[in-house]
C-alpha positions as CSV (number, residue, x, y, z in Angstrom):
1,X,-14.2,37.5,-34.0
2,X,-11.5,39.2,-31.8
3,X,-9.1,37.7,-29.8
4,X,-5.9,38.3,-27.6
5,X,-3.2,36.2,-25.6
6,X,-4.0,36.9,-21.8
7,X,-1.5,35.1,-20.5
8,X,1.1,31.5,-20.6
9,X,1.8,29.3,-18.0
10,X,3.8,25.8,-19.0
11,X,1.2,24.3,-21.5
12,X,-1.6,26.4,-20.5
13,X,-2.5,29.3,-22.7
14,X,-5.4,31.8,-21.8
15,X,-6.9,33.4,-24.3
16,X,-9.9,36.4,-24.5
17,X,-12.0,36.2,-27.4
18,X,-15.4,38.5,-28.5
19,X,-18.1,36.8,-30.4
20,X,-19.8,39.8,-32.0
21,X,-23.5,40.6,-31.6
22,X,-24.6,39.8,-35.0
23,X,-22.6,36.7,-34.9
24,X,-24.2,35.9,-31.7
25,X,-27.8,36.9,-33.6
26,X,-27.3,34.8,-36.3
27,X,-27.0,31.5,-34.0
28,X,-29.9,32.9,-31.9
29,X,-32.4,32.3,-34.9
30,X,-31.1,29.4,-35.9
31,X,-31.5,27.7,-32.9
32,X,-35.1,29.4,-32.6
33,X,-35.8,28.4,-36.6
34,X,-35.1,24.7,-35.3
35,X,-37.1,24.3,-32.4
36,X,-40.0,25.9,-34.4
37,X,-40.0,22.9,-36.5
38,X,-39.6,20.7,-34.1
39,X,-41.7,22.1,-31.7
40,X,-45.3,20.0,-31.1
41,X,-47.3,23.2,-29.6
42,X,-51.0,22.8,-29.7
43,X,-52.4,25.8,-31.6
44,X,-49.6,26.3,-33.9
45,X,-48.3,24.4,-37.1
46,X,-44.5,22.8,-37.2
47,X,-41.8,25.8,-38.1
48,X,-44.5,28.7,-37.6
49,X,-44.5,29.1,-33.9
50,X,-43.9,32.2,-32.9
51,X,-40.6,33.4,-30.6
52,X,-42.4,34.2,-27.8
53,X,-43.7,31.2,-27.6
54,X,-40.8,29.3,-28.0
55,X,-39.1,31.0,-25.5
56,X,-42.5,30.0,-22.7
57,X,-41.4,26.5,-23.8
58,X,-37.9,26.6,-23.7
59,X,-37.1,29.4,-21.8
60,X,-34.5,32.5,-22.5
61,X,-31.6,30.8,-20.5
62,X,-31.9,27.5,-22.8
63,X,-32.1,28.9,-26.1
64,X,-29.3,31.6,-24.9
65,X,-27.4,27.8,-23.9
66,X,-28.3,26.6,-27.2
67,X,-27.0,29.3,-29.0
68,X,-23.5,29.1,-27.2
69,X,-23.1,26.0,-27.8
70,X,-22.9,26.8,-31.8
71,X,-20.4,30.0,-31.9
72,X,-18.5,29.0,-28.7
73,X,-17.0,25.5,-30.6
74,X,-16.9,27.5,-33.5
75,X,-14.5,30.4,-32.0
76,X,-12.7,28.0,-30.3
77,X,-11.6,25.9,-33.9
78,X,-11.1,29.5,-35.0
79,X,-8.6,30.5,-32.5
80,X,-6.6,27.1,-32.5
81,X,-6.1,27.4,-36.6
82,X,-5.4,31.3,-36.1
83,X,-2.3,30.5,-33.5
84,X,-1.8,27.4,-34.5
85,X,-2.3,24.8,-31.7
86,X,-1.9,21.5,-30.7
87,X,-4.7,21.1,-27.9
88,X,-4.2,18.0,-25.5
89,X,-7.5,18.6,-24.1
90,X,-11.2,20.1,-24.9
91,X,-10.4,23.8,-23.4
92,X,-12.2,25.1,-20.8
93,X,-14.3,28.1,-21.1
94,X,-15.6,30.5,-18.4
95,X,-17.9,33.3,-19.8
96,X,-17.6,37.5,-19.0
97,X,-21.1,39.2,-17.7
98,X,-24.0,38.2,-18.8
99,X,-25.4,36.9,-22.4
100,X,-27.9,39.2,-23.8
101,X,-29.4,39.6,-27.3
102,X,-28.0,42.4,-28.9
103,X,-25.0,42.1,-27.2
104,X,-21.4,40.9,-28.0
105,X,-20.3,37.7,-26.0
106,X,-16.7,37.7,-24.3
107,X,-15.3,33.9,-23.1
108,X,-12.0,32.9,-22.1
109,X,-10.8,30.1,-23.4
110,X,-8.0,28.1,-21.3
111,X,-6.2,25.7,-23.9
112,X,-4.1,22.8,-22.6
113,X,-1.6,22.7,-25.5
114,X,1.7,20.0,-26.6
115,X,4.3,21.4,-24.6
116,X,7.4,22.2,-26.2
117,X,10.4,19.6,-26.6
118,X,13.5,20.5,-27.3
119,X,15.1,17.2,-29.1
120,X,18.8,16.2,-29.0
121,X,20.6,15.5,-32.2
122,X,20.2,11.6,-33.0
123,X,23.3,10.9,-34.4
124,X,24.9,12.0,-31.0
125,X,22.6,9.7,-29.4
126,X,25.0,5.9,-28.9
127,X,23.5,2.8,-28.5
128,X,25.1,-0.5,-27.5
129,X,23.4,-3.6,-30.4
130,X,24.6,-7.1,-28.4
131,X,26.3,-9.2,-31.2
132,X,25.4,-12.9,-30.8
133,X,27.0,-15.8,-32.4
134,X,25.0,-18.8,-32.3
135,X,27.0,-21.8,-31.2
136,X,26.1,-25.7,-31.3
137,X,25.5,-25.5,-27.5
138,X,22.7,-23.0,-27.9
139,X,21.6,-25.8,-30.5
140,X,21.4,-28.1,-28.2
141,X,19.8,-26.7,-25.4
142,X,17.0,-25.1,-27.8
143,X,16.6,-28.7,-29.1
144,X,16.6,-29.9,-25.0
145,X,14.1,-27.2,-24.7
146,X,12.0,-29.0,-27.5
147,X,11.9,-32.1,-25.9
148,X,10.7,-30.6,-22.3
149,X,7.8,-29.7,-23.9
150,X,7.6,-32.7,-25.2
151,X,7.7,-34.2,-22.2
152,X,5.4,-36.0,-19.7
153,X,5.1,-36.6,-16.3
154,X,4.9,-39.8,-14.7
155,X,4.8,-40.6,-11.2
156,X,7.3,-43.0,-9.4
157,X,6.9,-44.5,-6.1
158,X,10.4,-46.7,-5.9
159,X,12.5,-43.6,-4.8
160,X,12.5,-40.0,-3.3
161,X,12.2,-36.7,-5.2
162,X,15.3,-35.1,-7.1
163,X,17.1,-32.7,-9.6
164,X,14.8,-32.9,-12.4
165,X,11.6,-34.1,-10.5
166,X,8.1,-32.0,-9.9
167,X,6.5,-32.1,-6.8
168,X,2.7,-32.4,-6.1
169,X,2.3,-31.4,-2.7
170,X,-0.4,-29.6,-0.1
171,X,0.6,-26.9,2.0
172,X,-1.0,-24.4,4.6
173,X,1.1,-21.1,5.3
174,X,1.9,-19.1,8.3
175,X,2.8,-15.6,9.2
176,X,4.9,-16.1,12.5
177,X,5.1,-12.9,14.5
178,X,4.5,-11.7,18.0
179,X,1.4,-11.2,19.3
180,X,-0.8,-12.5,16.0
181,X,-3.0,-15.0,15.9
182,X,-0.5,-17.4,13.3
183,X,-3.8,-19.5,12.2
184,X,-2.7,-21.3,9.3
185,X,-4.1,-20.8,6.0
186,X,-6.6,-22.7,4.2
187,X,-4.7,-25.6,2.9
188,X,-4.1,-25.3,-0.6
189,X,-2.1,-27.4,-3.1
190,X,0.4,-27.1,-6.1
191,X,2.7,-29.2,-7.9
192,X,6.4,-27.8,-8.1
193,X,9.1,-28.1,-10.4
194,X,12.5,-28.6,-8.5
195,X,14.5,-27.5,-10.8
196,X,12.7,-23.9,-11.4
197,X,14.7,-20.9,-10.8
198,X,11.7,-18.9,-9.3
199,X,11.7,-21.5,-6.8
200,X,12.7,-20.6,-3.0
201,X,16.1,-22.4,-2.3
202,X,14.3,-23.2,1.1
203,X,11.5,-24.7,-0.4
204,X,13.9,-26.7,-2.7
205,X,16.0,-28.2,-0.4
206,X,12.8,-29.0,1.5
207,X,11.1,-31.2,-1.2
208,X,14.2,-33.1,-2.6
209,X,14.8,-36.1,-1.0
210,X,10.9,-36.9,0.2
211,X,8.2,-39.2,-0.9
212,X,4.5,-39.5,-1.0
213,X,3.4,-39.3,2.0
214,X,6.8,-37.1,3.5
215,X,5.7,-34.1,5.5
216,X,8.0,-31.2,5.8
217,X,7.8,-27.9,7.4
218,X,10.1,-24.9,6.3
219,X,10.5,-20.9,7.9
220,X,12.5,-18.2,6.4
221,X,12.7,-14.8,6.2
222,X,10.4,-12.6,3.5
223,X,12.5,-10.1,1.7
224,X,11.2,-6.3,2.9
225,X,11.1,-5.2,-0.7
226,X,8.7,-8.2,-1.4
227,X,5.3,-6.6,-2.9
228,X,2.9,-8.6,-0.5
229,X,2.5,-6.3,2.3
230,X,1.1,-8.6,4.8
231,X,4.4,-11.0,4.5
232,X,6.5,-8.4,3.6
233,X,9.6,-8.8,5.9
234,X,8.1,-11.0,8.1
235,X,8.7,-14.7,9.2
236,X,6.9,-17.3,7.1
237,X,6.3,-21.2,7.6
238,X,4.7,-23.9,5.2
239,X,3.7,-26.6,6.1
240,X,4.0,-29.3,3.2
241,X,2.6,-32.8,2.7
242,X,4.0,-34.7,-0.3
243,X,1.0,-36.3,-2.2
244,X,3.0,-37.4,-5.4
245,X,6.4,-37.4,-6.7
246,X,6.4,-36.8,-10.9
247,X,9.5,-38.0,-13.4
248,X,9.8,-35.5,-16.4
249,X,10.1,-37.9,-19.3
250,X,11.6,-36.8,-21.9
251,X,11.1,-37.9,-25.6
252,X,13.9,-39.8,-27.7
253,X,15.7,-37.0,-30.4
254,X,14.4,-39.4,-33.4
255,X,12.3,-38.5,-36.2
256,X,9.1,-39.1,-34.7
257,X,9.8,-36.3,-32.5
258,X,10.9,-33.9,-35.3
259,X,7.5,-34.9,-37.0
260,X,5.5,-33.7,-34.6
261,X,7.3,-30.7,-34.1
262,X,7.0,-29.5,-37.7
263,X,4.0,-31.1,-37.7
264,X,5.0,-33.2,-40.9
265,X,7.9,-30.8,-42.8
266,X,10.8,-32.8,-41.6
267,X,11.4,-35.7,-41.4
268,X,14.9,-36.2,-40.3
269,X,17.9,-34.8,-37.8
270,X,19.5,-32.7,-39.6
271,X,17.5,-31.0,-42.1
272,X,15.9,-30.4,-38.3
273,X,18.8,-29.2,-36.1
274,X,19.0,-27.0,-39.5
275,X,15.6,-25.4,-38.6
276,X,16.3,-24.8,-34.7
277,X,19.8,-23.2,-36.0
278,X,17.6,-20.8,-38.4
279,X,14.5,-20.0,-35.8
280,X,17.2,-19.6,-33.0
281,X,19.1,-16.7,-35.2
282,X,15.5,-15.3,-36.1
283,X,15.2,-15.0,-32.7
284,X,18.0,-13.3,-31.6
285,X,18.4,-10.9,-34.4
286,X,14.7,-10.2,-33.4
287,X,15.4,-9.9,-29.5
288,X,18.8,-7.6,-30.6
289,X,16.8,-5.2,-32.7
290,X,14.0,-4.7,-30.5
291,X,16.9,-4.0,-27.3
292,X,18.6,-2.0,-29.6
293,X,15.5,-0.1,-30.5
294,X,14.3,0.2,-26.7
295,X,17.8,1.5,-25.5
296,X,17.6,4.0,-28.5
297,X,14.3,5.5,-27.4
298,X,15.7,5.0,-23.9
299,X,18.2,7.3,-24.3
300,X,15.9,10.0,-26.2
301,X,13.8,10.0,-23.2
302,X,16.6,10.7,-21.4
303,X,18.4,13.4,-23.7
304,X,15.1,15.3,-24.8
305,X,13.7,18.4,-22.8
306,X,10.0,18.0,-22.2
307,X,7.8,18.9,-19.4
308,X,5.4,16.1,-19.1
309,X,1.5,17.5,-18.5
310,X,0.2,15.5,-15.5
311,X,-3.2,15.2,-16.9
312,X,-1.7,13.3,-19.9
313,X,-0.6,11.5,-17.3
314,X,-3.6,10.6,-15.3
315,X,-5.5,10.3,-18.8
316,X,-3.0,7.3,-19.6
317,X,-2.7,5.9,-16.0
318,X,-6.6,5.4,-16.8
319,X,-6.2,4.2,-20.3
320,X,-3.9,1.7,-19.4
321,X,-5.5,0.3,-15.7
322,X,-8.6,0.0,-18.5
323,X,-6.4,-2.3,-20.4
324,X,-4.9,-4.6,-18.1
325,X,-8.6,-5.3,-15.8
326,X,-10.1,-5.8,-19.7
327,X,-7.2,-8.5,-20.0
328,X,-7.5,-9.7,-16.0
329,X,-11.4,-10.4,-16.4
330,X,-10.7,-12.2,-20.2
331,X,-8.2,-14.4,-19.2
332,X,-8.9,-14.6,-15.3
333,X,-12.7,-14.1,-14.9
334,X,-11.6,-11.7,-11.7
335,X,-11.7,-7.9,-11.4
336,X,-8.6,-6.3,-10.9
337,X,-8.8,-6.1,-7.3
338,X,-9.2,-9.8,-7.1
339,X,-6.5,-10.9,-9.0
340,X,-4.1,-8.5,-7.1
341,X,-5.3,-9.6,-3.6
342,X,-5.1,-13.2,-5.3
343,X,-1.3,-12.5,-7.0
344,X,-0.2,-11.0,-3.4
345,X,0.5,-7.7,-5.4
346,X,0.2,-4.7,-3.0
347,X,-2.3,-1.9,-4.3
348,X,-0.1,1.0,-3.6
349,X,2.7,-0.9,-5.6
350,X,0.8,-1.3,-8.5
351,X,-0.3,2.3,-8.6
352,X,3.4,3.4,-8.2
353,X,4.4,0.7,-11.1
354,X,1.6,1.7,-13.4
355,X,2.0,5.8,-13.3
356,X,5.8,5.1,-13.7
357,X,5.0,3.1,-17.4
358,X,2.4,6.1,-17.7
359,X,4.8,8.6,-17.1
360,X,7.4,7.0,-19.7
361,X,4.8,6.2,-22.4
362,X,3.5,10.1,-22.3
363,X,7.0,11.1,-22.3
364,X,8.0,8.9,-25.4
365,X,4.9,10.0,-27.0
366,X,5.2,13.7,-27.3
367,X,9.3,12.9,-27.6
368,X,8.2,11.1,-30.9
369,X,5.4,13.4,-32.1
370,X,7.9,16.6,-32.0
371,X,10.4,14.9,-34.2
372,X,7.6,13.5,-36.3
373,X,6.5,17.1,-37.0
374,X,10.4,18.7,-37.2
375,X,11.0,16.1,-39.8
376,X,7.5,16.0,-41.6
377,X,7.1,12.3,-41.3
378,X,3.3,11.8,-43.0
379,X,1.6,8.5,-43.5
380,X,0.9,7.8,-47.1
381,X,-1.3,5.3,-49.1
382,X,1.8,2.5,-49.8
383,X,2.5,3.3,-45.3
384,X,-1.6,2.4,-45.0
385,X,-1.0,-0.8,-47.5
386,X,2.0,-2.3,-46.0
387,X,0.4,-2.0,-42.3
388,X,-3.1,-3.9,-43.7
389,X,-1.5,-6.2,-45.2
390,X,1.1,-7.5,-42.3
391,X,-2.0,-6.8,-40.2
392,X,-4.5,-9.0,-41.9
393,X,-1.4,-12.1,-42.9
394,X,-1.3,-11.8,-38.6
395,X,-4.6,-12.2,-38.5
396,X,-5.0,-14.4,-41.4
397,X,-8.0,-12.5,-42.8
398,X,-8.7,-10.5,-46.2
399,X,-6.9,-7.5,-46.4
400,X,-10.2,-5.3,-47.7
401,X,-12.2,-6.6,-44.5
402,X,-9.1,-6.2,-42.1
403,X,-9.2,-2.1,-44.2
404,X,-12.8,-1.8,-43.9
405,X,-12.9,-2.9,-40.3
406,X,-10.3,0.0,-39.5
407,X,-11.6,2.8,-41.2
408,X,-15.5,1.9,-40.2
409,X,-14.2,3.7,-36.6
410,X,-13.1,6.8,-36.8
411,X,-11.3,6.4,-33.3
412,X,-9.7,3.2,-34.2
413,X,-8.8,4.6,-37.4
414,X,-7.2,7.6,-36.0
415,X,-4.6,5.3,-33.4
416,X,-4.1,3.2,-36.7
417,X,-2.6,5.8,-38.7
418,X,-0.9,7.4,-35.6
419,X,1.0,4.0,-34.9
420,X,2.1,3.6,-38.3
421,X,3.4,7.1,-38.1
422,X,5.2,6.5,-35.1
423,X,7.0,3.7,-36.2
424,X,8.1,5.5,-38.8
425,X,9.3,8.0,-36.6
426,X,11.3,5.5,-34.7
427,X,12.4,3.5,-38.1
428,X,14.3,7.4,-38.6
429,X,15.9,7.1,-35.1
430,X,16.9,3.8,-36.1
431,X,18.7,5.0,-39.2
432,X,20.4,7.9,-37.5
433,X,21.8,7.4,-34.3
434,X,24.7,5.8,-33.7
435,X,25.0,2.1,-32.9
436,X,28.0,0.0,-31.1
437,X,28.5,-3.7,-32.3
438,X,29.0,-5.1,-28.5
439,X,30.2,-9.0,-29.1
440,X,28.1,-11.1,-26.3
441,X,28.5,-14.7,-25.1
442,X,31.5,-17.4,-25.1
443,X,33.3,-15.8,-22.2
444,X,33.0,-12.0,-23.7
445,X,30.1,-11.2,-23.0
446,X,30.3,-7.2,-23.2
447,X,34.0,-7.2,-24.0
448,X,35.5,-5.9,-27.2
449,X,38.8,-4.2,-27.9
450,X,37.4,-2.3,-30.8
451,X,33.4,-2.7,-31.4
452,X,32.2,-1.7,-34.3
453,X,30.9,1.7,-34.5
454,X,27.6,2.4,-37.7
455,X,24.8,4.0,-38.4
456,X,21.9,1.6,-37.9
């Protein structure tokens, strides 16, 4: 087979290639061989119909069709080994003239290939890790944290609503603007925690100080930015009817608390301000390694040169809208449509919010793949053994069915061994680029005369 470059545009590559007649021949009488056994003619015995009969059948055009469909996938792995691409796509192909028997077939094959990325040098890549000391006030209010969810609550009906207090109430809303109709809402209800910090300060000051029965009617403005359209700088009112006013009782710190939060494996104070010490540092070293990781690759996206193909971008936009309506319709029994009208969340802002994460994930991808292939990261047998077994202790299943499950697919095998080999890509990052000790908390929160400067 003969081939030649035609021509290069970004990621798109055009090249000419000539099956040769005898090539072409070759297929032709295989395919005819095949549907001569397979054929159920009347007259004639499986595998010794004759070619003109075949082609009565089937027709010229669809054993031509048939044909093609052998040497075209096989020129097409041919070229990609022969220049050595990375295809991002199946390539299109667009045939020259006519096929005829006897004749050699001409295609042009349009690859959509990696683009090129040209990668910055890590170690002049500098990334802030926050440095957290864990004090006995974080102590505390992990252990006050402990015994809110421990908590119950009660409903009083000797006094008003206050700091501290939840609120069950029922409420209608209204948009307020000139010239609508402003019909209420259905009314709905919901019970409100006073002291939550996603809670409107209007609607706050409104429901502290009533009791059952109290009804109370608030207006404010909608912020413009606000991803409801319909309210979306506009005036709103709820109308609110108390039906319950509910004490947050909290648990006494004693050892019957610390029993049934280690469900039995301590049994007194200390051994169990010990243990929130211990999971609050597990925390944080975990929440300071992941922001240090994510400002790492942050700034690789930045620093590296790549133009990003939009259909790997319209191929992940799908991917991932997949992804989240699979989780909406688990955990929500909605389609996504539903739960967006339901959330308030405006269509054309979840598009936008969507392709943006799209955009970055394709990015990171290819970011990581180039250095992955600079550096000849592979994934070997001990990489494939370490990832079953943390997988299967997560999943608390055998380690030879959590293998067998992976490798049964080729498809989920393939994104298995691609993940492990990007995190090893980013483990590499990790160890190269440079990293800034930034002290946080106790009044210094990013302040430091002299942070520490190493190599992660």
């Amino acid at each position: 087979m003969k081939s030649e470059i035609l021509s290069q545009e970004g990621n798109r590559l055009k090249i000419k290639a000539t099956v040769e007649a005898p090539e072409f021949q070759k297929a032709l009488n295989t395919v005819v061989g095949e549907l001569s056994r397979k054929a159920n003619i009347k007259g004639f015995r499986k595998g010794r119909v004759p070619r003109n009969i075949i082609e009565m059948y089937f027709g010229r055009e669809g054993i031509y069709s048939e044909a093609l469909e052998k040497v075209l996938p096989a020129a097409m792995n041919e070229i990609s080994e022969e220049y050595d691409l990375n295809l991002i796509a199946e390539p299109q192909v667009d045939l020259e003239g006519d096929v005829e028997e006897g004749k050699d077939i001409t295609a042009v094959f349009t690859f959509e290939v990696r683009p090129e990325v040209t990668l910055p040098a890590l170690s002049s890549i500098v990334v802030e890790r926050p440095v957290i000391e864990i004090t006995d006030s974080m102590v505390e209010s992990a252990i006050e944290q402990i015994r809110q969810r421990h908590s119950e609550l009660k409903p009083v009906t000797d006094r008003s609503s206050r700091e501290g207090d939840s609120v069950s109430v029922e409420y209608t809303t209204v948009v307020l603007e000139e010239g609508g109709d402003n019909t209420p809402s259905p009314v709905q209800k919901a019970t409100l925690r006073l002291d939550q910090e996603s809670l409107r300060e209007e609607l706050k000051k409104a429901l502290t100080g009533r009791s059952q029965g109290d009804e109370e009617s608030v207006e404010f403005d909608v912020e413009a930015e606000h991803p409801d359209a319909s309210v979306a700088g506009k005036k709103l009112r709820y109308s609110l009817k108390v039906t319950e006013v509910l004490e947050r009782i909290l648990p006494d710190l004693d050892e019957e608390l610390v029993r049934k939060y280690s469900q039995g494996r301590i049994d007194n104070l200390e051994s169990f301000r010990n243990d929130v010490s211990e999971r609050l540092e597990a925390q944080v070293r975990h929440d300071t390694e992941n922001a240090t990781q994510a400002g790492a690759l942050a700034k690789l996206r930045e620093e590296a040169q790549v133009d990003v193909p939009e259909s790997l971008v319209e191929r992940q936009v799908l991917a991932m809208k997949d992804e989240e309506a699979e989780q909406v319709r688990k955990q929500f029994n909605l389609s996504m449509e539903e739960y967006l009208e339901k959330n308030g969340i405006d269509t054309g802002t979840f598009e936008t919010s969507i392709r943006e994460r799209a955009q970055r994930t394709v990015r990171q991808t290819l970011i990581l793949e180039a250095l992955a292939d600079e550096r000849s990261i592979e994934v070997n047998e001990e990489d494939i053994d370490a990832e079953v077994k943390s997988l299967s202790e997560y999943l608390k299943s055998d380690p030879d069915r959590v293998r067998s499950l992976l490798f049964k697919d080729r498809d989920r095998m393939t994104d298995f061994l691609h993940r492990i080999r990007m995190n090893k890509t980013i483990n590499l990052i990790m160890s190269e680029v440079t990293v800034k000790d930034v002290p946080m908390g106790n009044g210094s929160e990013g302040e430091t005369d002299s942070p520490e400067e190493t190599h992660a």
